[in-house]
Each structure stands twice: as structure tokens, then as C-alpha cells.
N, C-alpha and C positions, 0 to 999 in steps of 0.2 A: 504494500500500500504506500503511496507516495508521501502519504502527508506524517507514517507512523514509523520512520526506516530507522530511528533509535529506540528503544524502550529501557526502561528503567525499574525490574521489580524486586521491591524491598517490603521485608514481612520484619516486624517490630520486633520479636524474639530473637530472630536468629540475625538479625540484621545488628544485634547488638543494643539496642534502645534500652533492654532493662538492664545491661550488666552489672549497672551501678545501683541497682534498685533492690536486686533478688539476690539472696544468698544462692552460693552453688549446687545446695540440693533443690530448691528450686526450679533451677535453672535449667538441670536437667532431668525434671520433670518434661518441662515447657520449651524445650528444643525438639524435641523428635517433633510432636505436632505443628510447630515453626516451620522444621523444616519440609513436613509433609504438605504442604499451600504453597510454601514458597517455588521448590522441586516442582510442582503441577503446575505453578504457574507458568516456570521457566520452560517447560519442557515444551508445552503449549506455544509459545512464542516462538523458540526456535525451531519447534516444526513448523512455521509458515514460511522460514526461508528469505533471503533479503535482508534481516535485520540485526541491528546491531545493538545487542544484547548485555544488556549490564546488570550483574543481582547480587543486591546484598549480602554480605556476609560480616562477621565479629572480627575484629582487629587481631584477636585472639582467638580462635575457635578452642576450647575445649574439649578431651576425647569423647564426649558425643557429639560431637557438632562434626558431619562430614559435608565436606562441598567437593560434590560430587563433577568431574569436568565433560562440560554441553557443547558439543562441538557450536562454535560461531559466538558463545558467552565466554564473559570474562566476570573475575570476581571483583566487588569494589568493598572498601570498609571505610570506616568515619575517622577522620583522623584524632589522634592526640586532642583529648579534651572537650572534643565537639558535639553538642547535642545530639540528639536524634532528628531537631528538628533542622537544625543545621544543615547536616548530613543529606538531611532529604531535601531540601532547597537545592543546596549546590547540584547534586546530582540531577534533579528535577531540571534544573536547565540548561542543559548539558545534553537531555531528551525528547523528544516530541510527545512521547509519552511515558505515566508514568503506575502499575501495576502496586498499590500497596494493601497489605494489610496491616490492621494495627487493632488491638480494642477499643472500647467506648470508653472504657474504665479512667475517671480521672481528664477526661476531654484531651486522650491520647489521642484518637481517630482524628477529631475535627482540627486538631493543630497540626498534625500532619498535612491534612486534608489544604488545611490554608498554608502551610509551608511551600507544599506542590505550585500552588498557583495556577490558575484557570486553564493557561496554556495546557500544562501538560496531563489534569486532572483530569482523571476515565472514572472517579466516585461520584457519591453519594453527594449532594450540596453543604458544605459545612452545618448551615443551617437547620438542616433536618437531621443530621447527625447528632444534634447536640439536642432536637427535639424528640427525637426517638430514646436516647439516652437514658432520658427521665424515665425508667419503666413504670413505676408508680402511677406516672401522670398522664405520660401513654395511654396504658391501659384505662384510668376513665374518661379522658376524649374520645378513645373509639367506641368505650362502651356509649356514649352519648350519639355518637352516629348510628348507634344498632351495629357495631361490630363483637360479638361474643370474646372478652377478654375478660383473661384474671382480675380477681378484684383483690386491691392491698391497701398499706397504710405502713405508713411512715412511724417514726418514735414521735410521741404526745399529742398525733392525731387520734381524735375519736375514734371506736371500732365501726368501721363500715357496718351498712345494715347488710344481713346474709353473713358476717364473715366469722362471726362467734358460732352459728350452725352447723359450721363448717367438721365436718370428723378427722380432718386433717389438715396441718398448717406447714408453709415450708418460709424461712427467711433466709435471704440472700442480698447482696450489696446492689443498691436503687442503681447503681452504673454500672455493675461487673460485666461480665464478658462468660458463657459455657457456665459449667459447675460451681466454679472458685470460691468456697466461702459458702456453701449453700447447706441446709441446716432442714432436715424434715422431722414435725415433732406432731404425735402425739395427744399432747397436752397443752392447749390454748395459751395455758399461766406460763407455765416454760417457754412458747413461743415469743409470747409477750419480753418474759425475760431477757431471753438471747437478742429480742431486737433493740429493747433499753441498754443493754448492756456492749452495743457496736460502738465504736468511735465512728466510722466513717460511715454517713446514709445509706442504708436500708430498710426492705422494705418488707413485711409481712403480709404473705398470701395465704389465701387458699386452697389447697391442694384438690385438682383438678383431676378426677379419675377417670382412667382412658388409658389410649396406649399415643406414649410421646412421640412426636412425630416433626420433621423441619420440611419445609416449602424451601425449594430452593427456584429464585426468579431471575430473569433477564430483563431490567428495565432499561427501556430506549426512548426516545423519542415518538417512535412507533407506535408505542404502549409495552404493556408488563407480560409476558411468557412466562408460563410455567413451568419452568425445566423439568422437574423432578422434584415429586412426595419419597423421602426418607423416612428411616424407620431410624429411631434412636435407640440405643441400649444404654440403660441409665442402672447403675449399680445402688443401693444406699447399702451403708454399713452400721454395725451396732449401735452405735454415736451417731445415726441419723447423718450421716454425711452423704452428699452425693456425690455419685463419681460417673461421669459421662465414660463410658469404657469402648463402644464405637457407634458407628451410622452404617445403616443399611442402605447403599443407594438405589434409588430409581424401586424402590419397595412395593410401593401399589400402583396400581397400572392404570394408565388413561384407561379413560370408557366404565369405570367402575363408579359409582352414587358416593364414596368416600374420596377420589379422585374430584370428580363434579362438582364438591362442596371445596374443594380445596382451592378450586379450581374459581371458585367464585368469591371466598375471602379474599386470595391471591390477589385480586383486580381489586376487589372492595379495600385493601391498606393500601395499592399503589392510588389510587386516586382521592384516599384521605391523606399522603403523605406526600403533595410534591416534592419534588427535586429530589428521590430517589433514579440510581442511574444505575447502571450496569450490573455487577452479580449482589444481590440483594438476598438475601434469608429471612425464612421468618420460622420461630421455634412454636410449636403449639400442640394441642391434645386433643386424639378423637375420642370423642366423647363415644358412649354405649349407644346415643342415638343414632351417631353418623355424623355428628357434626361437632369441627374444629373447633376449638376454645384458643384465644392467640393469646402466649406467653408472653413474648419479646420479638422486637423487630432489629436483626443483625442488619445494619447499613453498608457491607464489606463480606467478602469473601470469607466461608466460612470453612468448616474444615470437611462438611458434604464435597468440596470441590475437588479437592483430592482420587482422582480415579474418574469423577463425572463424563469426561471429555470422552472417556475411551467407552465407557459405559452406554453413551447415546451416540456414540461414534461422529462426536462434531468436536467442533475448537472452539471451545468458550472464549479461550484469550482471543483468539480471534472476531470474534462475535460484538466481545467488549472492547474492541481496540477499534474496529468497522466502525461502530455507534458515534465512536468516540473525534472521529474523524469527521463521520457527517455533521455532529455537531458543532465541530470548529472549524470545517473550511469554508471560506469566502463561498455564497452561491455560484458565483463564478465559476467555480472547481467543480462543483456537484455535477456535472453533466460530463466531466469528464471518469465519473468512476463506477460508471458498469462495468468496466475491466477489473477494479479493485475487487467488487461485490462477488464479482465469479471467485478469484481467488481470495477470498475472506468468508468466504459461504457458509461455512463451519464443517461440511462433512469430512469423516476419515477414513480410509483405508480402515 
């Protein structure tokens, strides 16, 4: 594609961002799956051929941290002393585009997100990154639109009406990101507890029963696709702890009444949530009746991505890089790129 012939992707773990943050057990918890996004990303990109490939890596990699060599990429890392967001700036213009993941956690995402800069941004709009974010608050705006989402409350708000009936309650961080810190109880007073007892915002819910499930989207200009309904395999352990252990990709099949419903929340968050762009997730639970309850809305690639591309045998990086192109070239250019669109089509071998 003419207007995408550098790309640039970096994922916040492996790219180095927390080194200073996370001790090293940690750390290597939260590289393998770093590197599992990051690898898919990469791989994606340089199978389109043409481009000139740059991905993050640690100044330092650690023995789990492998950077695997992609013919036609190179490896780059943040020099001496430099932010994350630093980091992604310079590189970012250096690009014509630029592939990141990062979390919501702490307004990681959206300072990234504004680090990139319009030019080379293929996300989500800082703005809705930062308003999706808020899960708490999230969830009762859509529930105010008629979208079925969990109901919560923050430390020293009132108990929502519904959420004391509830037989099960789960508290986790109002920004976090997958499992992290995520706490299922039991007992309503204990819940209450554990949320009084957070430093950083959270949020206590109610436990939605079903089987967990992630939406995984392509928003474009176009409008919102529904790539693929995953199946999530979610662990708890004695201490109520969750532990996401893996995703099922492409799990329930178009053409099925639990696909169909998914299939219409899907559309129903992309047009309560402008300025959602390119690979978008959304976490939720089918309920016994058939229909989604929406958890959280991930604004970034999530770890469903991993394997997807070969699994419906397209190129998502490709998909999202096309979008990202039409979006930014002068109308002038657009007439020149039904050649691009054949070779960005997404299908694989």
C-alpha cells in the first residue's frame, strides 16, 4: 500500500513500558502474552510484503523475553531513560503507521494513543479510550441506551438497586485491563470490604451467570464487522481470584440465534461509542436466555488476536492498516487505490 510502506508495532509489555513499574516476577508473568499480540501483529504485517517493519522490543530482554527474527523487520528499543511515551513518539514519526497495544489501566492507552499522533494512529480516538475506560460509568450509559450491561458501584457510592440480590459479586480495578486484581466473593459484606479496602478505583459488580465470552470487531469507517465470538476460559481459585487461562477463537458460528445476538450488541456499542477504529473487543456473558450481558469494552487489540488471522484465513493487520489509509489520504488519492484494496483484501493462503 502506498501510503503504509513503514509501520511501526509496539505492545507496552514487551516493548519495555513497565520495566520500571513491575517487579520481575511480574514481568514474567506479562511477557509471554506481550509477546503473543505483539509476534501476531508482526507476522501479519510482514506477510503483506513491501514494508518496512519496525517492533518493539526491551533495551534489555530478559530470559523470557524472545525476539524472534521476521524476515524484512528489525528490532527497535527506547533508549536510556526514555518514556514509553517518548519512545512511541519518536518512532511514531519515523512511520506512516503505527500498530500498538497498551492497556487502559492508568490512561496508558490514551497517552500513547496521543503520543502517536493523528498521522500515524490506526486506534481507537483518545477520547473514547478514556471514555470507555471508566467501566463503572460505561456500563450505566449503555445500560441507559437499553444496552444489557453489568451493573457496579464504586467505594461510598450507594448500592445500586438489583445489586444486593445479586448471589454473586466480583470486584476489580474501575481501569484495569483482562483479570488483574479481580476478586469473586460470595458474600456481599466481604465484597463491600475488599472494594473499601482498594487504594486505586474500583468497582463492584455483579456477577453475571453464563458462559464468558469476547466479541472480537473491525471498526472502519465503513461500519463495525464482527470478526469472531470467542469462548473465554476463566479459572477462579480458592481466594476467589480470577485467572483468564485462555480464548477459544472463532467458538460459535455465524448463522446460530447466540451469534445473531452478538451480532447485534456488536453494532448496538459501535454506534453508542464513536470514534472507535480498527480491532476493537468487547468482553461479555451469554446469558441462559441467549443473550449477551457486556462486561467491558477493550479499545485495542486484545489477546483473541493472537492466531485470528490464520483462523478466518484473512490479515487483520492488513484490514487495519487499509482502513487506516483510507482514512488519511487526501480524496485525491482514493481513486487511485483499487490496486491497494486487491492487495490488502485480507484473504490467506
Amino acid at each position: 500500500m502506498a501510503f503504509c510502506k513503514r509501520v511501526f508495532v509496539y505492545e507496552f509489555v514487551s516493548g519495555g513500558g513497565c520495566d520500571a513499574l513491575a517487579d520481575p516476577g511480574e514481568l514474567d508473568a506479562l511477557i509471554p502474552l506481550g509477546l503473543w499480540m505483539r509476534d501476531a501483529l508482526a507476522a501479519d504485517v510482514a506477510s503483506l510484503g513491501g514494508i518496512e517493519l519496525s517492533i518493539a522490543t526491551r533495551a534489555r530482554p530478559g530470559p523470557g523475553h524472545v525476539d524472534r527474527p521476521l524476515p524484512g523487520a528489525s528490532h527497535v528499543a527506547p533508549r536510556a531513560g526514555e518514556s514509553a511515551a517518548e519512545f512511541v513518539a519518536r518512532q511514531s514519526r519515523l512511520h506512516d503507521a503505527t500498530l500498538l497495544v497498551a492497556p487502559e489501566t492508568g490512561g496508558v492507552l490514551a497517552e500513547l494513543a496521543e503520543a502517536v499522533g493523528e498521522a500515524a494512529w490506526t486506534g481507537c480516538a483518545p477520547a473514547v479510550i478514556r471514555r470507555v475506560s471508566d467501566k463503572r460509568r460505561l456500563a450505566r450509559e449503555l445500560n441507559t441506551r437499553g444496552i444489557a450491561a453489568t451493573v457496579g458501584m464504586l467505594a461510598g457510592e450507594p448500592l445500586p438497586s438489583g445489586l444486593a440480590a445479586a448471589g454473586r459479586w466480583i470486584v476489580k480495578p474501575n481501569d484495569g485491563a483482562g483479570a488483574l486484581d479481580t476478586r469473586v466473593f460470595d458474600n456481599l459484606a466481604a465484597a463491600q470490604a475488599n472494594l473499601a479496602a482498594r487504594t486505586a478505583p474500583a468497582t463492584l459488580e455483579a456477577w453475571v451467570t453464563g458462559e464468558p465470552i469476547s466479541l472480537s470487531l473491525l471498526v472502519t469507517e465503513a461500519g463495525v464487522e464482527l470478526l469472531a465470538v470467542n469462548r473465554q476460559h476463566i479459572g477462579i481459585d480458592a481466594d476467589g481470584r480470577l485467572d483468564f487461562e485462555r480464548v477459544e477463537i472463532d467458538a460459535i458460528e455465524a448463522g446460530t440465534p447466540a451469534h445473531a445476538a452478538c451480532a447485534r450488541l456488536a453494532a448496538r456499542v459501535a454506534g453508542a461509542l464513536p470514534g472507535l477504529f480498527g480491532f476493537v473487543g468487547i468482553d461479555a456473558v451469554l446469558t441462559p436466555s441467549g443473550e449477551p450481558v457486556l462486561i467491558e469494552v477493550n479499545p485495542r487489540v486484545t489477546c483473541a488476536y493472537g492466531g485470528m488471522s490464520r483462523v478466518l484465513r484473512r490479515n487483520l493487520a492488513g484490514a487495519i492498516l487499509l482502513a487506516h489509509a483510507r482514512r488519511r489520504a487526501p480524496l485525491a488519492d482514493r481513486a487511485g487505490q483499487a490496486e491497494d484494496e486487491l492487495e490488502f483484501a485480507g484473504t490467506q493462503p
